[in-house]
KOLVEX-726939 format. One record per residue (C-alpha): residue number from 1; residue in one letter; chain; x, y, z. Coordinates in Angstrom, 1 decimal. Example, Ala and Ser with C-alpha at 12.3 -4.5 7.8 and 13.67 -1.06 7.14 Angstrom:
num residu chaine px py pz
1 A A 12.3 -4.5 7.8
2 S A 13.7 -1.1 7.1
//
This chain:
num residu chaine px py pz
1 X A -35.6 51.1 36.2
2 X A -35.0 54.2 38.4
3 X A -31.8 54.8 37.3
4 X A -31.8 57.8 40.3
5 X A -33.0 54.8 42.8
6 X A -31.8 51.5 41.2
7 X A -32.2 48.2 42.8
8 X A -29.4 46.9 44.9
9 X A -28.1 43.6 45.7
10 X A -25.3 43.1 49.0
11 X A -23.3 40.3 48.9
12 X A -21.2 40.1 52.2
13 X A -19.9 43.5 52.2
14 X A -20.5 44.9 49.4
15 X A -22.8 46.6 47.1
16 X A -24.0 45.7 43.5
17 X A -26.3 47.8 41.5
18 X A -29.2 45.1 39.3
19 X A -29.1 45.3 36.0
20 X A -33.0 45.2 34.8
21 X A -31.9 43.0 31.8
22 X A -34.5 40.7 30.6
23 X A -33.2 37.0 30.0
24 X A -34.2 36.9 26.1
25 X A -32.5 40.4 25.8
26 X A -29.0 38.8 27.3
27 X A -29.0 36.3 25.3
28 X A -28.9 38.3 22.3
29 X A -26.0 40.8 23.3
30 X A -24.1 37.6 23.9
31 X A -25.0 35.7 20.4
32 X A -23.9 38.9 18.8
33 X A -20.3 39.1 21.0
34 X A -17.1 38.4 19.1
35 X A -15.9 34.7 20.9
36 X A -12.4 35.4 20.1
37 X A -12.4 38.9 22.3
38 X A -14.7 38.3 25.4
39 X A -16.1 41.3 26.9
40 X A -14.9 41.3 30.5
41 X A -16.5 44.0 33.0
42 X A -13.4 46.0 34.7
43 X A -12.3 44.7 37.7
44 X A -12.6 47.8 40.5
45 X A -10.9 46.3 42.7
46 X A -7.3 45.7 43.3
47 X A -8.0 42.8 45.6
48 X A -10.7 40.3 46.3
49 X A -11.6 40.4 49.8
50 X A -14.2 37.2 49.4
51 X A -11.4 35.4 47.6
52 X A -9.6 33.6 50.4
53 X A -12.9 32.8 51.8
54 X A -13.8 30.3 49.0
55 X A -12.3 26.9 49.1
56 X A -10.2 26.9 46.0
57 X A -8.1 24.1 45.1
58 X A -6.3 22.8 42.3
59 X A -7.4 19.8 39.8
60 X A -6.8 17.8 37.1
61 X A -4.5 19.4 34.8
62 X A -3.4 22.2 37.1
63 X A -7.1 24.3 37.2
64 X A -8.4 25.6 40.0
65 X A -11.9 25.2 41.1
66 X A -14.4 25.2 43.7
67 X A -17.7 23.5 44.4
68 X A -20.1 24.6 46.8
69 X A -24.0 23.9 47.0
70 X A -27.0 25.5 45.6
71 X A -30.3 24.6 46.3
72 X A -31.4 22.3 43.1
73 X A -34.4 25.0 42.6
74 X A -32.2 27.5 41.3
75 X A -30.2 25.2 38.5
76 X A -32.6 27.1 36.2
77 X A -31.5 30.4 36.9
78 X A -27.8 29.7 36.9
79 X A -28.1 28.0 33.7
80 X A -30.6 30.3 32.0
81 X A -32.8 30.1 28.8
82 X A -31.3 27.3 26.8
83 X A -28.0 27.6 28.3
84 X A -26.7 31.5 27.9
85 X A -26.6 32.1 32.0
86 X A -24.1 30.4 32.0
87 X A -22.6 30.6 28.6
88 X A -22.0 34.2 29.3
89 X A -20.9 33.7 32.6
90 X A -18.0 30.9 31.4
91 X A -17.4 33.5 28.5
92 X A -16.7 36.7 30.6
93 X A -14.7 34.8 33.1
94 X A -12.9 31.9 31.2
95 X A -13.6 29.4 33.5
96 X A -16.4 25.9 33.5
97 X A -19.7 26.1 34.8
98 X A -20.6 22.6 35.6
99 X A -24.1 22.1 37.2
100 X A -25.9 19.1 38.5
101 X A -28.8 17.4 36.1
102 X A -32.0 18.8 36.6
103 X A -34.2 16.9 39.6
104 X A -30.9 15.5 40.8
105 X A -28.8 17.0 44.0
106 X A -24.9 18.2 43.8
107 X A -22.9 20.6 44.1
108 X A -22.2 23.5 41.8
109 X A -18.1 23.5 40.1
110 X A -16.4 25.9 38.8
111 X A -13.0 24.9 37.2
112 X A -10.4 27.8 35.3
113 X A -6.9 28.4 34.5
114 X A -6.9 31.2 37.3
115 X A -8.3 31.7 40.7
116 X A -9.3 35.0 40.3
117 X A -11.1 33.9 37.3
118 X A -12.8 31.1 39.3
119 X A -13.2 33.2 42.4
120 X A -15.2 36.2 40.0
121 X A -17.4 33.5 38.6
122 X A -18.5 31.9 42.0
123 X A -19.3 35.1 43.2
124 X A -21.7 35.9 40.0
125 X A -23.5 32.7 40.6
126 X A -23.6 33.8 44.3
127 X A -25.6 36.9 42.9
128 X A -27.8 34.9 40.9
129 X A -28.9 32.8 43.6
130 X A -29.2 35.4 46.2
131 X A -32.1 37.2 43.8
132 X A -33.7 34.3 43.4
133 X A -33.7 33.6 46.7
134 X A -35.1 36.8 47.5
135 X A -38.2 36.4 45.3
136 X A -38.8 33.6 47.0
137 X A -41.7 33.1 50.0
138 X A -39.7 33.1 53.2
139 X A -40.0 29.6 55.2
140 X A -38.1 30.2 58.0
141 X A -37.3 33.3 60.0
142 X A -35.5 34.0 63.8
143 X A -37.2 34.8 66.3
144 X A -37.6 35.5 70.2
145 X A -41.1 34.0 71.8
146 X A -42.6 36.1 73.8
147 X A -43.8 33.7 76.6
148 X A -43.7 35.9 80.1
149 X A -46.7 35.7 82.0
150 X A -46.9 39.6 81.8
151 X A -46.6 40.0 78.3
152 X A -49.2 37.3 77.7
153 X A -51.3 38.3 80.0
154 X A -51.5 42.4 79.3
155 X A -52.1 41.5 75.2
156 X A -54.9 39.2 76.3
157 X A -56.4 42.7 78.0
158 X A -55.7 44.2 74.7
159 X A -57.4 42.2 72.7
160 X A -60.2 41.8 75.1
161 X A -60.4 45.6 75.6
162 X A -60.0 46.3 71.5
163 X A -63.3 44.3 70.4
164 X A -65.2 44.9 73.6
165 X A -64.8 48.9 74.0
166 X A -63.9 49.9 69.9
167 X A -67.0 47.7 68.5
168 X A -68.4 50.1 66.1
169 X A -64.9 51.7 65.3
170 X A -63.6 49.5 62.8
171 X A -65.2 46.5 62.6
172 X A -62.3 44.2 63.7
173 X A -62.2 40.2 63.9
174 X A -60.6 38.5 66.5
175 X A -59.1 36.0 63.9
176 X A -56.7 39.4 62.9
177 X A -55.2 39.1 66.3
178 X A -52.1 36.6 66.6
179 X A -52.6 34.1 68.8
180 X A -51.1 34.4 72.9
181 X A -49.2 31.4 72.2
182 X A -47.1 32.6 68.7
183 X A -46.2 35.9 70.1
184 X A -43.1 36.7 68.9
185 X A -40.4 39.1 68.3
186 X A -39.4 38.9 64.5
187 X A -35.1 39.5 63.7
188 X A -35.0 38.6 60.1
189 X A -36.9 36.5 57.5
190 X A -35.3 33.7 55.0
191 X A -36.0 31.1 52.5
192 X A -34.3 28.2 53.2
193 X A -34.9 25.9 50.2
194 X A -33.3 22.4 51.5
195 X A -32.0 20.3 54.2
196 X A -28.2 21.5 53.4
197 X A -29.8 25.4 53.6
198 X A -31.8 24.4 57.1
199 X A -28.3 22.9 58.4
200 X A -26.4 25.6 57.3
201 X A -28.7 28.8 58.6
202 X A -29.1 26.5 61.9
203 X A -25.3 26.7 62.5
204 X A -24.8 30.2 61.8
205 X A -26.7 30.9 64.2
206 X A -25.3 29.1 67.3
207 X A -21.8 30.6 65.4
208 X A -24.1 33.8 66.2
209 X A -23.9 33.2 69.9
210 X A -20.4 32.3 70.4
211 X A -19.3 35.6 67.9
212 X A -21.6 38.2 68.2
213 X A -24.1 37.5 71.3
214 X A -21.7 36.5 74.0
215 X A -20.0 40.1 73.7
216 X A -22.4 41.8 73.4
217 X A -23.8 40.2 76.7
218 X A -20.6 41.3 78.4
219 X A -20.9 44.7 78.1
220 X A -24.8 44.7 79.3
221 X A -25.2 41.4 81.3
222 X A -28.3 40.2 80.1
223 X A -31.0 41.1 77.1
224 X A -34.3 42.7 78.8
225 X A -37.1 44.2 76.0
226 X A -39.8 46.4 77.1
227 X A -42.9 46.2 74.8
228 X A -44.9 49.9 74.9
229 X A -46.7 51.3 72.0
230 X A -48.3 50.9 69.0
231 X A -46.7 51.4 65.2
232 X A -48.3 50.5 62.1
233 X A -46.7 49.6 58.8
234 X A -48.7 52.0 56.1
235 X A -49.0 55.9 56.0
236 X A -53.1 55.6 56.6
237 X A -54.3 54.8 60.4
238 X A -57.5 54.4 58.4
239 X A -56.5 51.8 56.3
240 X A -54.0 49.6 58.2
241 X A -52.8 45.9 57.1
242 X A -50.1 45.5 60.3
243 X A -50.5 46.8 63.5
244 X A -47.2 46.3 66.0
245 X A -46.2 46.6 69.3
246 X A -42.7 48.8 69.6
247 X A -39.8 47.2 71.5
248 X A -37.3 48.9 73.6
249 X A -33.7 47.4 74.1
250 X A -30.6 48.5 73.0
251 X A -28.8 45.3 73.9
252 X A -31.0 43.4 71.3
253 X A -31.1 46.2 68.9
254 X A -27.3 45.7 68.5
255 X A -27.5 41.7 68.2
256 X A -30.4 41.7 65.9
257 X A -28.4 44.2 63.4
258 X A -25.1 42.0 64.0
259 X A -27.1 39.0 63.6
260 X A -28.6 40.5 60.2
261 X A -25.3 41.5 58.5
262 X A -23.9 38.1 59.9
263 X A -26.6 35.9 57.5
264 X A -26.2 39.0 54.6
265 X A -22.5 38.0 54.8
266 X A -23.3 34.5 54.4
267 X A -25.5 34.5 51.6
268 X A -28.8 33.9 53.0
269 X A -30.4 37.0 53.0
270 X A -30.0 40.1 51.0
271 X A -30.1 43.0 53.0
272 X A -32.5 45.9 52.0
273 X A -32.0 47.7 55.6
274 X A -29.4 49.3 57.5
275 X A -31.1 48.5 60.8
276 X A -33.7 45.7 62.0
277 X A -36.5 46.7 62.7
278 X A -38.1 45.6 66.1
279 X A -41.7 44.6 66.1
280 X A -44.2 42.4 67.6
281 X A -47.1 41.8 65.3
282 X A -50.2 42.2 67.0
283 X A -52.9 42.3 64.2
284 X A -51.9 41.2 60.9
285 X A -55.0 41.7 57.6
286 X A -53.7 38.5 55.9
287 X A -54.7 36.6 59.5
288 X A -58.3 36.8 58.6
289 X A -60.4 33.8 58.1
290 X A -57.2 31.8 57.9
291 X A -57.4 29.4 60.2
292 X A -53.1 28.9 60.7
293 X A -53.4 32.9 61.6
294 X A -49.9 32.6 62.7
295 X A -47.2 35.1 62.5
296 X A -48.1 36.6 59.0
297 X A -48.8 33.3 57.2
298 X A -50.3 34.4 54.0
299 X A -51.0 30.7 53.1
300 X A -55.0 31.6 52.2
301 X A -56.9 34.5 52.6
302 X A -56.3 38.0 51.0
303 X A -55.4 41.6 53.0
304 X A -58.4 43.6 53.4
305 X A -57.1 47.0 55.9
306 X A -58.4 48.3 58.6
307 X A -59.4 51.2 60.3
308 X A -57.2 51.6 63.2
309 X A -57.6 54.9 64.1
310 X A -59.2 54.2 67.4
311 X A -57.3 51.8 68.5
312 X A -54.3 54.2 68.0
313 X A -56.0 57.2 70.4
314 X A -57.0 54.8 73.2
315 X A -54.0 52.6 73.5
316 X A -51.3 53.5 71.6
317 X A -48.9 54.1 74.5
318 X A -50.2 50.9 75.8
319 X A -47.6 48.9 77.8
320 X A -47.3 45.3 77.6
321 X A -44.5 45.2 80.3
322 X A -41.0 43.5 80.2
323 X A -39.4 40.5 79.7
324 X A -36.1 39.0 80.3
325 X A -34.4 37.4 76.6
326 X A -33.3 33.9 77.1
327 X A -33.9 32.2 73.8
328 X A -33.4 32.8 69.6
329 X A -35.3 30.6 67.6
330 X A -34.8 29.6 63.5
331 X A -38.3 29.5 63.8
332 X A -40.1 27.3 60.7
333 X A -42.8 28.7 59.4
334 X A -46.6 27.4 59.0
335 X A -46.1 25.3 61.9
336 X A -46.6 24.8 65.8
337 X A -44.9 22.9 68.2
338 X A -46.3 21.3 71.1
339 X A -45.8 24.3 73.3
340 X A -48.2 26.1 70.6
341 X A -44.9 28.0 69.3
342 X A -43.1 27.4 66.3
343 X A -41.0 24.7 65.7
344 X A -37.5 25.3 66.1
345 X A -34.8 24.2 63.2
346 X A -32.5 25.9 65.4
347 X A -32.1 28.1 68.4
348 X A -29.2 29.5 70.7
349 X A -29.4 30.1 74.5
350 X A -28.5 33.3 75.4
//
């Protein structure tokens, strides 16, 4: 690890700095630890701002506790290597880890004599997951179709105009292009591993439109994005694996970043930017030969760049015109819905 650039992890609002610890290498600091004086990482903070969050009640005997769900794929993690996860994590903070049988559903609860103790323990399973989640391929992701007549119509020129007039510049495919029916404006990315995940991420994001989107649609009256220009995702214009078309819009730059730190906040993304980044993918490497080609599903197929150099000089102020935002999509991904979009597990009128 970088210890000038290590790896960090947010949960809600705050910052945690990962620990590149193997597994095999934890379990032997914690064999080795004397069980009668725990080691217990200092507390920075006076208070816990997450605390009251959590549902904590009392149970049996007086304990406090707390039970909230966790995808079943991720038991493993919490749990660790035969056990010493979760050993440690009962050792540190003095409380009960109790997880559901392998294969079978549940929730996860944590019981201890006190509810900071449970409260600190949630909140490293919490971490656990998150990194799991993150390594994860993302299934879902929100999104804005672009479906106006304009925009459709002046990136079916661009296409046309890209193989027709560049042919012996790069030696593009038309399967790299995304198809005029998935064009879409991408907020975020997620891996939503179950039903209660799907459920959950759905209603955050009509909690979205009450919370963050109505205000912000006071102050500007409605959401308009202009598409113009091209942006590509490496340092090389020669060898390119994503080129995008730049969006311009204030209004949605402010609801896709309050969006963003809403779902960070809720534990179903971990943020790694300060700011979304607005983008429509035009022409993705990975869409080649694939015969989904939608959206940067990478279901098959392998990214061989191209050169994009041309394309760049001739129509890189290229403008694909405007369009008026009426719709955010939890977009699934590999799949299309009658309308040749995605299907939607969720969306919020604006």
């Amino acid at each position: 690890m970088d210890v000038m650039s290590p790896q960090l992890m947010w949960i809600g609002t705050r910052c945690y700095r990962v620990n590149q610890v193997s597994e095999q290498q934890r379990y032997q600091e914690y064999e080795q630890q004397d069980e009668n004086k725990p080691y217990v990482e200092e507390d920075l903070f006076e208070e816990d701002d997450r605390e009251l969050e959590y549902d904590i009640q009392i149970g049996e005997g007086g304990k406090f506790q707390t039970s909230f769900h966790v995808p079943s794929i991720f038991f493993a993690m919490i749990i660790g290597a035969k056990g010493a996860t979760r050993r440690r994590m009962e050792l540190e903070t003095k409380t009960q880890i109790i997880v559901p049988k392998q294969g079978s559903e549940g929730d996860i609860l944590v019981k201890g004599t006190f509810r900071r103790a449970v409260t600190s323990c949630r909140q490293r399973i919490e971490l656990i997951v998150l990194g799991a989640r993150s390594r994860q391929q993302f299934t879902h992701f929100l999104s804005i179709p672009l479906n106006s007549d304009q925009i459709k119509q002046n990136y079916k020129k661009f296409r046309v105009k890209v193989l027709t007039e560049l042919p012996s510049a790069f030696n593009l495919d038309d399967s790299l292009f995304q198809k005029v029916d998935k064009l879409h404006l991408t907020l975020c990315t997620m891996s939503l591993m179950d039903n209660d995940d799907r459920s959950r991420a759905a209603q955050l994001l009509q909690d979205c439109r009450e919370m963050i989107i109505g205000p912000i649609l006071a102050n500007f009256g409605s959401v308009e994005i202009r598409l113009r220009g091209l942006e590509y995702m490496n340092d090389d214009p020669r060898a390119v694996d994503v080129l995008y078309a730049s969006v311009e819009s204030e209004a949605l730059q402010q609801i896709a970043d309050q969006v963003m730190e809403y779902f960070v906040e809720n534990g179903l993304l971990q943020k790694k930017y300060d700011r979304v980044k607005l983008h429509v993918t035009l022409i993705n490497s990975l869409f080649r030969d694939n015969a989904e080609g939608d959206g940067g599903d990478d279901r098959r197929g392998s990214r061989v760049t191209f050169d994009a150099t041309e394309i760049l000089r001739e129509f890189g102020h290229y403008d694909f015109g405007l369009q008026k935002v009426t719709e955010i999509h939890l977009s699934q991904r590999y799949s299309t819905a009658c309308d040749g979009f995605y299907e939607a597990t969720g969306l919020v009128k604006l």
